[in-house]
N, C-alpha and C positions, 0 to 999 in steps of 0.2 A: 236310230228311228224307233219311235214307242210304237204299238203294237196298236195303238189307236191310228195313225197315220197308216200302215197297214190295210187295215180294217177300211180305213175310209178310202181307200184305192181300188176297191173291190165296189162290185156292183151285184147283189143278192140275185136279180133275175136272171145275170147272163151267168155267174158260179154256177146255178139251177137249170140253166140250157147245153151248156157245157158236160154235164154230169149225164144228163139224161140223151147226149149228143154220140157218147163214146159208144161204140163198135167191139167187136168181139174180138179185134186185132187192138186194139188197145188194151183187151182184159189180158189178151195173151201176153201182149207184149211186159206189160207190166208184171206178171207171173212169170218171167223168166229173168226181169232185171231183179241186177246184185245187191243194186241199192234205189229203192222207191223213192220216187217224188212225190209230190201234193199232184200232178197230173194223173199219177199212175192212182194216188190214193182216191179220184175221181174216180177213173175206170174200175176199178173197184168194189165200190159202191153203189156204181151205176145198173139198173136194168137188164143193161147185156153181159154181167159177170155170173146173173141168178143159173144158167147152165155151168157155170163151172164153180160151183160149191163146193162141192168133194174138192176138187185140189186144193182149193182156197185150204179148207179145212186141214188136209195132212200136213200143208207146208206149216198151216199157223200151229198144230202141232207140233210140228220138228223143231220150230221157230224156240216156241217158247219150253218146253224143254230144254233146251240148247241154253237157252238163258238164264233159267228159274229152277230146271229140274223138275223133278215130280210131286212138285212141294203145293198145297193152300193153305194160306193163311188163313187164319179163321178169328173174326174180330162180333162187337156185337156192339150194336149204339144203344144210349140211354140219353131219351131225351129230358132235357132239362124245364123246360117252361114249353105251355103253349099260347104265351105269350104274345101279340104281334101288333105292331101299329099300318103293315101295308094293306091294301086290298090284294092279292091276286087272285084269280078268277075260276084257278083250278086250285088251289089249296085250301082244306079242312080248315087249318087255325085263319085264315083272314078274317081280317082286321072286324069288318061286316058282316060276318057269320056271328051270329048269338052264341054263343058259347059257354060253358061254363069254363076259367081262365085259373092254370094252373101253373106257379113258378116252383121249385122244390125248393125247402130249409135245408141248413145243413146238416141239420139229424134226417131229414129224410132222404138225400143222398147218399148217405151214409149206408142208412138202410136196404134203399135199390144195391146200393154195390153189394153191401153183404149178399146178397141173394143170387145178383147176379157171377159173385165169387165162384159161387156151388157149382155152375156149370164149366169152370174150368178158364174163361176168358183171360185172357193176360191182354187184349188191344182192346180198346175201348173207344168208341166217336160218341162223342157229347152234344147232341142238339138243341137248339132253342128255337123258335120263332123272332122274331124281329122287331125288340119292342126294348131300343135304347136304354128308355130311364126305368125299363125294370132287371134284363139282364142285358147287363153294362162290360169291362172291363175287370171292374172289381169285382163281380160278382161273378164273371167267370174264374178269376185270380183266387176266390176263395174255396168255389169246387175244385179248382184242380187242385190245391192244397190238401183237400179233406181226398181225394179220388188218386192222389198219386202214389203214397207208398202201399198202394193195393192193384195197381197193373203196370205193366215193364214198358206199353206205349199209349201214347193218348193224341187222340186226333179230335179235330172239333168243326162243326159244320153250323155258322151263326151267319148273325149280318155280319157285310162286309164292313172292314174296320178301316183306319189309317195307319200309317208305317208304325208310327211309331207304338202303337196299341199293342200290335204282332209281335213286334220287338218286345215290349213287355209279356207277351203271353208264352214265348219264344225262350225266355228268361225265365219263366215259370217252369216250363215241363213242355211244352206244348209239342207235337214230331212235326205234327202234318195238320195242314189247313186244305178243306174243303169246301168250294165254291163253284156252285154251276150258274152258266150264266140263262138257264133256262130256253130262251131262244135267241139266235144273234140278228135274228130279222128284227133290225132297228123301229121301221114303218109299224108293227103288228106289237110289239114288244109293251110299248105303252098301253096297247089294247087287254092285255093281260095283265099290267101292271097301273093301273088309272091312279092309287094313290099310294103315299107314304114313300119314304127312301128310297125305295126297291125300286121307285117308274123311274130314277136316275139312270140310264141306257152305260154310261159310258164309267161315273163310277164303278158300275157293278164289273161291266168289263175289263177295267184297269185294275182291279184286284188282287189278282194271280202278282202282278206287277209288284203291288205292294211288299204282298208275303215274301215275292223273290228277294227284295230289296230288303226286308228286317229277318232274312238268314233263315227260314223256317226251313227245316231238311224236306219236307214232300211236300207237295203242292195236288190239290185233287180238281180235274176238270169234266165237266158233262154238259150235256143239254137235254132239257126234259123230252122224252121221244112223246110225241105226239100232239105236241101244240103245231108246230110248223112242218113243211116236207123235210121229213129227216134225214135224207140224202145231205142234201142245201147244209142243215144244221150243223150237221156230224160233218162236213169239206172246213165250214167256219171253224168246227172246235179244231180241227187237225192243225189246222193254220195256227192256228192260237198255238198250240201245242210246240208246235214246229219253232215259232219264233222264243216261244219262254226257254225252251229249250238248249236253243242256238245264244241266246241272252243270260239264262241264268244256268250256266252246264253243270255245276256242282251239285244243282237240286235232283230231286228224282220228282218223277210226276205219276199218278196215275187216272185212270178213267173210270167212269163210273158211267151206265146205262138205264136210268131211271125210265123206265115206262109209266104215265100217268093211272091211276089208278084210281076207282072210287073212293069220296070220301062225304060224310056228311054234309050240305049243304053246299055241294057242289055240281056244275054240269059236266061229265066228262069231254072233252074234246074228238071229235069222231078223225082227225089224221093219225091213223094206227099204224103199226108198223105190227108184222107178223113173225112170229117165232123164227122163220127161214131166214126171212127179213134182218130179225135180230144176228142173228147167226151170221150172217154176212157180212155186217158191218163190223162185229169184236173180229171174225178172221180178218176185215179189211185192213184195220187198226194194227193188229198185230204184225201183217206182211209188211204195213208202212212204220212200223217204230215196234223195233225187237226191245226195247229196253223198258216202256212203258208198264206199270203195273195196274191190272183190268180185275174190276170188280163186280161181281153179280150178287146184287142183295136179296133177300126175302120178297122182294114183290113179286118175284117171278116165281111160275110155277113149278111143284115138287118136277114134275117129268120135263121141262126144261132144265132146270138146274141138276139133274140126273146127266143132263145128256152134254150139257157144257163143258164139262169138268176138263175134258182131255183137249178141248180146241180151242185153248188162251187163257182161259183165265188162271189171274193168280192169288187172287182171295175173295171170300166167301164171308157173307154175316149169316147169321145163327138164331135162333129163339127170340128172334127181335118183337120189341114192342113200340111202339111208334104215338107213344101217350106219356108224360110224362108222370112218373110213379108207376107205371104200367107193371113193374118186377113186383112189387111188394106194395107199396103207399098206397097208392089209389088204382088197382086194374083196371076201373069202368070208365076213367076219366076219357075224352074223345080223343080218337084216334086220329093223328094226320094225313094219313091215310092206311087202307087195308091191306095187309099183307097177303102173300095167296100160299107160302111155303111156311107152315107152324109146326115142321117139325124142329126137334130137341136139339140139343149143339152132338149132344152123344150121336144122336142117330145121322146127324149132316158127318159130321166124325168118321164115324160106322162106314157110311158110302162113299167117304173121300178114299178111306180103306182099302176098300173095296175093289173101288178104280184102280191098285195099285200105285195109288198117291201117300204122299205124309200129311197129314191133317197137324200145321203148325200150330201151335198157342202162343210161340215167342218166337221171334227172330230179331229181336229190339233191346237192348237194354237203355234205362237213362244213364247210366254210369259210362257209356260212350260219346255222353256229350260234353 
């Protein structure tokens, strides 16, 4: 059974009545099972778990310790082009947005990396925008070329490809492929996506699928928090999660928590989700899948990201810039969106330290594939 059949056996308002339906014996009860379900990861989630935060927290603590140790990884993206042929409605680079449109050469890749070297990085995600017949296959096939014998892993976060594309990018260097399906509320989904590749609902969906299928060791899943009710969102990814899992077990998977953020020529979305909020759903996550690896990047604020550190996550981006040439090449070119955490990889470093954690630079080599 594909994960699209699944999907479509599921009805988006009653997941969302269901969630919001759970009781405080359901939170408990789920906080004392050995092994969580998608029901309990409901209860979880849900309204009546916001009183039991604290435990949430020391378990997803114990949890992930237990699993990970006292370790974060610490990785930095450099985006490649801003590029794009879709519209979407909350994103800086769409298609619609006047722009001024920047893809990197190979000397100016080059360049970013040297710069981004100085800060110590060894894991790297590669961004682009969404825009085929400029960064294509090949064109990602020739940055990792120039970008690999300068860091020990490399992840990349573009449009979604086909098998056999992965397989060749898989073949290059490639660890891990990052894809969030932004919202899985199908009905609204188009409303955010009106044109270009992207408004494909089910493509974008069957993705994870692909990557499983052309051998990519990590596989990264999210939803953008605050286009749709993020309860509903975050029950969809788990399922997702749940089934890649039970289908492709050899893989590792991680998550990622992107909260919408301003960005030039966009309107922000008012379903926000609050920092407690946040916090409730990475402990959720963690109590329902001890093995997943959970990432909190630079949009989120210094004094959240201060306070994360001990209750799940297990890596951390750094000095990030969200423009392409943003290191070196071009700093003023447009941002995709705004970061709100601009301190140094040293001083993210400094405070993983601090915490009594290890601030990683490598846990990867390619020489083990």
């Amino acid at each position: 059974m594909s994960f699209k059949e699944i999907y479509d056996s599921q009805n988006w308002e009653e997941a969302k009545a269901t969630i919001y339906n759970k009781t405080s014996l359901d939170v408990e009860k789920a906080l004392s099972a050995k092994r969580r379900t998608l029901e309990d990861f409901k209860a979880l989630i849900s309204p009546a778990a916001a009183p039991y935060l604290e435990q949430m927290a020391q378990l997803s603590h114990q949890l992930t310790q237990k699993r990970f140790g006292k370790t974060i990884q610490l990785f930095v993206p450099m985006y490649l082009s801003n590029e794009c042929n879709n519209i979407c409605t909350y994103c800086g680079f769409s298609f619609d947005n006047k722009i001024k449109r920047k893809t990197l050469s190979a000397d100016e890749i080059l360049r970013e990396i040297t710069e981004i070297k100085k800060s110590g990085f060894n894991h790297i995600l590669l961004v682009t925008g969404e825009a085929n017949h400029t960064v294509h296959v090949d064109y990602f096939k020739k940055a990792i070329e120039i970008i690999k014998p300068h860091f020990a892993n490399i992840s990349i976060e573009v449009q979604p490809l086909d098998q056999n594309e992965y397989e060749e990018l898989q073949q290059s260097g490639v660890y891990a492929v990052l894809v969030y399906q932004e919202t899985y509320h199908q009905d609204k989904y188009k409303e955010y996506h009106p044109k270009g590749k992207k408004s494909n609902f089910y493509y974008r969906m069957e993705t994870p699928e692909r990557i499983g299928n052309a051998g990519i060791h990590k596989i990264g899943l999210g939803v953008l928090l605050g286009l749709e009710d993020w309860r509903t969102d975050s029950f969809f990814c788990a399922l997702h999660l749940d089934y890649l899992q039970k289908t492709y077990w050899q893989t590792k998977y991680s998550l990622s928590f992107p909260r919408i953020r301003p960005a030039e020529g966009i309107v922000v979305p008012e379903k926000t989700i609050t920092d407690k909020e946040l916090v409730q759903l990475i402990c959720a996550y963690r109590l329902f899948n001890e093995d997943v690896e959970i990432s909190v990047s630079t949009r989120e604020s210094e004094i959240f990201r201060n306070n994360i550190i001990k209750l799940g996550v297990t890596s951390m981006s750094a000095e990030s810039k969200t423009n392409p040439g943003g290191y070196s090449v071009e700093p003023e070119s447009l941002e995709q969106f705004e970061i709100s955490d601009e301190r140094s990889a040293k001083q993210i470093a400094t405070l993983i330290s601090d915490n009594n954690y290890e601030p990683v630079w490598k846990d990867w080599d390619k020489s083990f594939q």
